[in-house]
N, C-alpha and C positions, 0 to 999 in steps of 0.2 A: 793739161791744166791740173796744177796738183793742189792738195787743200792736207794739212795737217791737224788732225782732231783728236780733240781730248774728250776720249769719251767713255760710259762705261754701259757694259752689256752685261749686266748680272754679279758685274765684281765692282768692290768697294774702291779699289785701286783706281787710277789717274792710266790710263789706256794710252796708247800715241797708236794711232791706226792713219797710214797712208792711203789714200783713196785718189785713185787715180783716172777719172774718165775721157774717153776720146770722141770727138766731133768730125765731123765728116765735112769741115772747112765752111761753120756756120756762114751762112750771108745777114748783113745786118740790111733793116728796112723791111717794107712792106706791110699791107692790111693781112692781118687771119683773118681770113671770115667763117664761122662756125654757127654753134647752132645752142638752142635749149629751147627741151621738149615741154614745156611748161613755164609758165610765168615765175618769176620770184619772189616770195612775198617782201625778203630782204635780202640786201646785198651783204651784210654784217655776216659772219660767220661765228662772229663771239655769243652770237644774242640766237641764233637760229640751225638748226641743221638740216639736212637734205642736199640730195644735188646739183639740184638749181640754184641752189644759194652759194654751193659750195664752189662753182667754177668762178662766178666774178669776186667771189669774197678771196678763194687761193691766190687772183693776182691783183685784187686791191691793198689786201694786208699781207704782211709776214708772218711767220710762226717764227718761234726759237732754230724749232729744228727739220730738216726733210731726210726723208727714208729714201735708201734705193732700191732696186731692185731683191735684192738679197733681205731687206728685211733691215738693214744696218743704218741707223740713223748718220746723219752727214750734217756738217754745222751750214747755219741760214743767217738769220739775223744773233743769234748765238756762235759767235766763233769757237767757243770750247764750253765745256762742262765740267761738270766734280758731282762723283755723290759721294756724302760721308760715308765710312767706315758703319756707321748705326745703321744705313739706308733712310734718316729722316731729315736732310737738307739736300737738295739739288742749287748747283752753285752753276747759273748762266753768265758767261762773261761777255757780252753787248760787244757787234762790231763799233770802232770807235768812230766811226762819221756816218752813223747813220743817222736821216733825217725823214718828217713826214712828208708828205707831199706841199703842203705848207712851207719846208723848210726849217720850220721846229726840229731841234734835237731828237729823237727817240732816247729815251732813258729808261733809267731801273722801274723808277717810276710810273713808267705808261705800261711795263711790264705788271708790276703789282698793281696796277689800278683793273688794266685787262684781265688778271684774276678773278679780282673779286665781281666782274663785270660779268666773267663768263660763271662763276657758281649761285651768281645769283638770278640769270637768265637765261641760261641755258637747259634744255631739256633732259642733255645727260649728265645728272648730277653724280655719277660716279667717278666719274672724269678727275675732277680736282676737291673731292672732298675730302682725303686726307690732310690737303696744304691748310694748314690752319692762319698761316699768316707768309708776307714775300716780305724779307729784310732789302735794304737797299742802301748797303753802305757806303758807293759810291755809284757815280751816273752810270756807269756802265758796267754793273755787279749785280744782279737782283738773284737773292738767295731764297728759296720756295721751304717751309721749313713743312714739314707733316707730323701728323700725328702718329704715324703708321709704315714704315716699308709699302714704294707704293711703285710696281717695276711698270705698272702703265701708264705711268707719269711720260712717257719717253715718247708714248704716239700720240697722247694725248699734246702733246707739244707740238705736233708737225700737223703737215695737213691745212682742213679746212677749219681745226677744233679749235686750234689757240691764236685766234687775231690777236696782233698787237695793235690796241687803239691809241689813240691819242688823248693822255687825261685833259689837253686844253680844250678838246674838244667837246667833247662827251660829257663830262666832269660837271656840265651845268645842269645836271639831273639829279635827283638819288640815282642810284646804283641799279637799282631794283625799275628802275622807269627808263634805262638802256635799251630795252627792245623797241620801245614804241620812240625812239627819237626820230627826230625827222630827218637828221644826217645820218643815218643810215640806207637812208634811197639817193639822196640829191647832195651835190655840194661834198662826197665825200671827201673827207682827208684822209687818207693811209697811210699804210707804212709799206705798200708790196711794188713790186717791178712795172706797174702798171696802174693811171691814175683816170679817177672817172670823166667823162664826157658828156655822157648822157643816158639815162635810163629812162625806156617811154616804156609805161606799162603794156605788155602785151604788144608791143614790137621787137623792141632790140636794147642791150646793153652794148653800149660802147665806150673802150677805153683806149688809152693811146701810153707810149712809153712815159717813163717817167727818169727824165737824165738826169736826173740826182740820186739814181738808185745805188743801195751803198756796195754793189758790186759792180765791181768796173766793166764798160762794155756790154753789158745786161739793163733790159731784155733786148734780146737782136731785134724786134717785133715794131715798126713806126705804133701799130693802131692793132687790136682786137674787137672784131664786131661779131659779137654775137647776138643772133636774130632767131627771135620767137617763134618757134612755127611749132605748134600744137598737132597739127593734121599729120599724122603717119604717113598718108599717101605722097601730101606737099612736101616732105623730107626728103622723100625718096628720089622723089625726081630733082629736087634741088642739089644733092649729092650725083645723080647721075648726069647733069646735064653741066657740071663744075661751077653752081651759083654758091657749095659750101667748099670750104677746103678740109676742114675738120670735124668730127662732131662725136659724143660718148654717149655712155650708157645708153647704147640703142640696143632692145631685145626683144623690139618683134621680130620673130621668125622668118616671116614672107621675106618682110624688109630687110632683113641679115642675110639670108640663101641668094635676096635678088642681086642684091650687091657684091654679094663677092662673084660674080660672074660678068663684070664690069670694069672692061681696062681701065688702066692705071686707078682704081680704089683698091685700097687694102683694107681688109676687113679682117680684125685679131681679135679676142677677147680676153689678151693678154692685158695686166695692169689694174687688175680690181680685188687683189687679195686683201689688202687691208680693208674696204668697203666691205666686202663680205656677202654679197647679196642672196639670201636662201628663199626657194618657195618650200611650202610646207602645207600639210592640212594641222589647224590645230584642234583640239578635242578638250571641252569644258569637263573636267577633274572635279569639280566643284559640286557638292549637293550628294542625294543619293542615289542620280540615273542611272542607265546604265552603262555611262562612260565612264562613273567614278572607278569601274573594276577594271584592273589594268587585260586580263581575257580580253573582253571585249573590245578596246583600243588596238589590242594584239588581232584580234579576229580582224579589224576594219583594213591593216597594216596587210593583212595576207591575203584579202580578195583586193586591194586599190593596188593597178599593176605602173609602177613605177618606169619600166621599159614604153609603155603604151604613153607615157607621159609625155617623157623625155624624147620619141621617137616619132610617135605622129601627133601630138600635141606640138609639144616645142621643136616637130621636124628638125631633129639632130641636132640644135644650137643649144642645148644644157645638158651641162655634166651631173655624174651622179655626185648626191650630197648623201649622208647615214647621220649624222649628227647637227647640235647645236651649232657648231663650228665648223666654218669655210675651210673646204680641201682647200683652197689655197693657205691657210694657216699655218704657221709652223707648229702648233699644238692638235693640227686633227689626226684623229684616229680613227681609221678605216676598218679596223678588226672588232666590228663591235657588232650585237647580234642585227641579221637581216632577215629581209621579208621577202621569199620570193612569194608571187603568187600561188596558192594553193588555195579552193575555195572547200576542199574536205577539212580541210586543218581548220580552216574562220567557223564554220558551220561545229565542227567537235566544239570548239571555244565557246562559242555562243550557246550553245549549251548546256557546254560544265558551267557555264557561268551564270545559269538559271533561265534561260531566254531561249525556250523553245519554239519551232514554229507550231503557230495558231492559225491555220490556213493556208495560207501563203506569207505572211507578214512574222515577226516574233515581233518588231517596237518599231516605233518612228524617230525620228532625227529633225532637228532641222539645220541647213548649210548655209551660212551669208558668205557675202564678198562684195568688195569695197571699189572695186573699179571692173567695167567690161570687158577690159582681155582676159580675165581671168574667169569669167564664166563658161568657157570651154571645159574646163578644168572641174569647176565645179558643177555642171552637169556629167560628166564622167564619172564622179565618184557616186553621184546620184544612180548611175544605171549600175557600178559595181555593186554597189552595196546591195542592188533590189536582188542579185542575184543570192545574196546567203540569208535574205526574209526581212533586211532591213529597208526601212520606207523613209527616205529621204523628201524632205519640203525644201526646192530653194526659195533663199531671201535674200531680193534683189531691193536694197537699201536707193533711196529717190539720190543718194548724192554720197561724196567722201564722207562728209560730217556724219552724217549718221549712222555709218557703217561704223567709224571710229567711236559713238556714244555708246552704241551696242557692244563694242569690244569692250571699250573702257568700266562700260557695268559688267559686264560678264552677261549680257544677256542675249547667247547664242548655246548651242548646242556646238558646231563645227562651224570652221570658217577657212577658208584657204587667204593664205597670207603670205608677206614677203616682209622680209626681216634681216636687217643691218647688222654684220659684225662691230664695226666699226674702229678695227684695228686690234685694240687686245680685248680679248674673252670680257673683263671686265666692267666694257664700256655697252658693249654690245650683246655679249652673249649671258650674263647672269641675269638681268633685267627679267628675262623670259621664265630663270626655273627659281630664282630668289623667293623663299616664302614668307618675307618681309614685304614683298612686293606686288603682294597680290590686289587684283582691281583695282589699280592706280592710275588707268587711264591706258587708252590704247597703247599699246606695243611694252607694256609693264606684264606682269604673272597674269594674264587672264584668260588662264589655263587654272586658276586654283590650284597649282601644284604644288606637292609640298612633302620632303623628304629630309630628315636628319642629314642623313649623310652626304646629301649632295648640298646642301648648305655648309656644314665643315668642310670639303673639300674646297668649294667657292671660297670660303673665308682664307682658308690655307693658301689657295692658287693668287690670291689678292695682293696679298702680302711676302708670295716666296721671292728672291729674287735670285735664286740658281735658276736658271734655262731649264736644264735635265730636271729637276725637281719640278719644275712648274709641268711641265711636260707629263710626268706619271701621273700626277694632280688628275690633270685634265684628262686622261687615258681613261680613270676609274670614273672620273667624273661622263665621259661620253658615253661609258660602259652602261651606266647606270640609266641614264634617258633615252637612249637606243630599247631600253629591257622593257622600262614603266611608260616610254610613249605618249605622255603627253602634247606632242604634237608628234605627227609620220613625217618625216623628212626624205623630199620626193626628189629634188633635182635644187644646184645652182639657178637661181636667175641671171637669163646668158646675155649679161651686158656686154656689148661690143665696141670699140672705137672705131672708126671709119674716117679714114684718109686718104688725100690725092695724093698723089705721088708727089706732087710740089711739095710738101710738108716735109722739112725735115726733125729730125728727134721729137715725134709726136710724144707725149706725156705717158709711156709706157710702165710708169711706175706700177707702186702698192695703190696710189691711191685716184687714180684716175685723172680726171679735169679737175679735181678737188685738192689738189696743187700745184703750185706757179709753174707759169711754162714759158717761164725767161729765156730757157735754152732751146726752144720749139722757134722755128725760122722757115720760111720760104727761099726754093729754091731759087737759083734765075735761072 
């Protein structure tokens, strides 16, 4: 299957890149039966993010564009591309017979309407805030014009981030009142390989092919049922007993070690580099305590043992992280200063740093966390830290919401946390050291961090659009948050895919279940 695309990867030029994939003699037909660990609050992808939303939203709607393995965008519902010579229009030329689910055309228009839909309801407003307006000068042309060089325009396209909706549909709201539609659960109309059936809260999504998809022979798939099952233990035997065929971002531990010692499931944790998933502890910068001095965030870095983490915490399923940025990235940088354990070195630190011991104790701390798996974790650092005189309080938050209220204000000391690349540094990884961004709401700067120079680099990295130049960018830019540590950066969160051997070409991409898996089929 061969596909001809016009595309560009950091140069201003018109690219012809052959891209040639091979299939292992798909079979057409059959139910996927899969899974999701949590309920959805919406099926829309334009209006909401997270991974729950993001698997039935990647095969309800389209994107422009999908990524493969390599990182190289591949044309979708965009058959080719242009970026000007200035880097400020992106030029998508529209497959010519595509239609919604409805039957409606897809046009330029449902293109430019899906813009302004997702920068007005969407979470990550860095995504498409340079596009200041989408020309559309014929049905199947819609030109994204910016105000800025914007080289994350490209992922931000694929994926779960850029549904294409349908302006007839949607269109009978403001813009701004897109989230809360009600055709966003029921009755949707799409534009993806697969069309809704049925979503019952806190059972199951179900959707079935859609034969008018504007690629021929896609999706191989009759039906996708995927079913709610919240219980970690209930998963597990549902995967081992073959009641699921497929299922993602699974990273409990137990559940990942159990299963790969289970014929015919394969258990990879390959296909989650553009997701990006980091734990971390983070440490409030903010005020005069004594986390505002970078010492003492360094001392916490050299008694909290990262191998203990990774090793009998997460029993072997997470890789080391050192940075803001997913080793799976093509921008991470692994040569940046580390922490092994040493509690002579934390103990010197906390002392040059004015915080000597007064008994047994020098200060107190206190540590929140937002969900129960991760109280392992955060009792761990509470016994590290007692060891160089620091007295840790945890706080165990009644519910999500409120661990997020307390983030969102900045009112914590530390917090251990997990945190989305979400493709490029841009969308995902500035949000965190931005000091524009500070106390914005959970998973924005609240960290209080705030540095000169790693804002100019940010601003610099935003807008370069050579590769190797964005790349050094980000080198000094890792160099730099590795040193001042506003958060310790402990291990990857070890997302895994888990599949029967019936499955074939599970969605081993960049971006997980978080796009379409027209080309995912059962064997017979």
């Amino acid at each position: 299957m061969k596909h001809f695309v016009k595309g560009l990867l950091g140069s201003a030029a018109v690219v012809g890149i052959l891209a040639t994939v091979a299939y292992a003699e798909p079979v057409r037909g059959g139910t996927l039966v899969s899974v999701l660990g949590s309920n959805p609050r919406s099926l829309n992808g334009a209006v909401q993010s997270g991974i729950v939303t993001g698997y039935p939203a990647a095969q309800l709607f389209a994107s422009p564009l999908r990524y493969d393995k390599d990182w190289t965008p591949q044309p979708y519902l965009a058959e080719s591309w242009t970026v000007s010579d200035d880097g400020l229009s992106v030029t998508l030329n529209l497959a010519q017979d595509a239609v919604f689910h409805d039957g409606q055309p897809i046009t330029s228009e449902d293109v430019a309407f899906s813009v302004d839909v997702i920068k007005a309801n969407h979470p990550f407003k860095t995504m498409f805030a340079p596009v200041e307006s989408v020309d559309t000068p014929d049905a199947h042309t819609a030109v994204l014009k910016l105000s800025k060089p914007h080289p994350a325009l490209m992922l931000a396209m694929s994926g779960q981030l850029m549904s294409i909706l349908p302006k007839h549909i949607y269109g009978d709201v403001p813009i701004d009142e897109v989230k809360a539609h009600p055709r966003n659960n029921e009755n949707v109309v799409g534009s993806g390989p697969f069309k809704l059936v049925e979503f019952k809260s806190g059972e199951h999504v179900i959707m079935e092919r859609f034969d008018d998809f504007f690629i021929d022979g896609r999706p191989y798939l009759d039906r996708v049922v995927l079913r709610i099952i919240t219980d970690v233990s209930a998963r597990t035997i549902a995967y081992e007993n073959g009641e699921l065929h497929m299922g993602a971002f699974e990273s409990v531990p137990q559940m990942v070690n159990r299963l790969k010692g289970v014929a015919g499931i394969t258990v990879t944790p390959e296909g989650y580099g553009a997701i990006g998933p980091l734990d971390w502890l983070a440490m409030n910068t903010g005020g005069d305590g004594p986390l505002s001095d970078k010492r003492v965030r360094q001392a916490i870095a050299y008694a909290v043992d990262k191998n203990f983490i990774q090793n009998a915490l997460m029993q072997g399923t997470a890789a080391d992280s050192r940075t803001g940025i997913h080793p799976d990235s093509p921008f991470y940088n692994a040569d940046v200063p580390t922490y092994e354990v040493d509690l002579d070195k934390s103990m010197a630190l906390l002392d040059e740093a004015g915080f000597p011991m007064n008994g047994d104790s020098r200060f107190s701390l206190t540590i929140d966390f937002g969900w129960p798996g991760v109280k392992p974790q955060v009792e761990y650092v509470k016994a590290a830290l007692k060891k160089v005189g620091i007295d840790v309080e945890v706080r165990a938050s009644a519910d999500f919401p409120t661990w997020a209220k307390r983030m969102g204000e900045m009112d914590f000391d530390m917090s251990w946390d997990t945190v989305f690349n979400w493709g490029d540094p841009v969308i995902g990884v500035h949000r965190t050291y931005d000091s524009t961004n500070i106390g914005k709401g959970v998973w924005s700067n609240t960290q209080g961090y705030a540095n000169a120079r790693v804002d100019e680099l940010m601003a610099m990295a935003a807008v370069e659009t050579d590769p190797a130049k964005r790349t050094e960018l980000y080198r000094e830019f890792q160099a730099i948050i590795a040193d001042e540590l506003p958060v310790y950066h402990t291990n990857t969160l070890p997302y895994h895919t888990i599949y029967s051997d019936k499955v074939g070409n599970p969605p081993l991409g960049i971006w997980g279940t978080s796009t379409p898996i027209d080309m995912t089929y059962l064997k017979e």
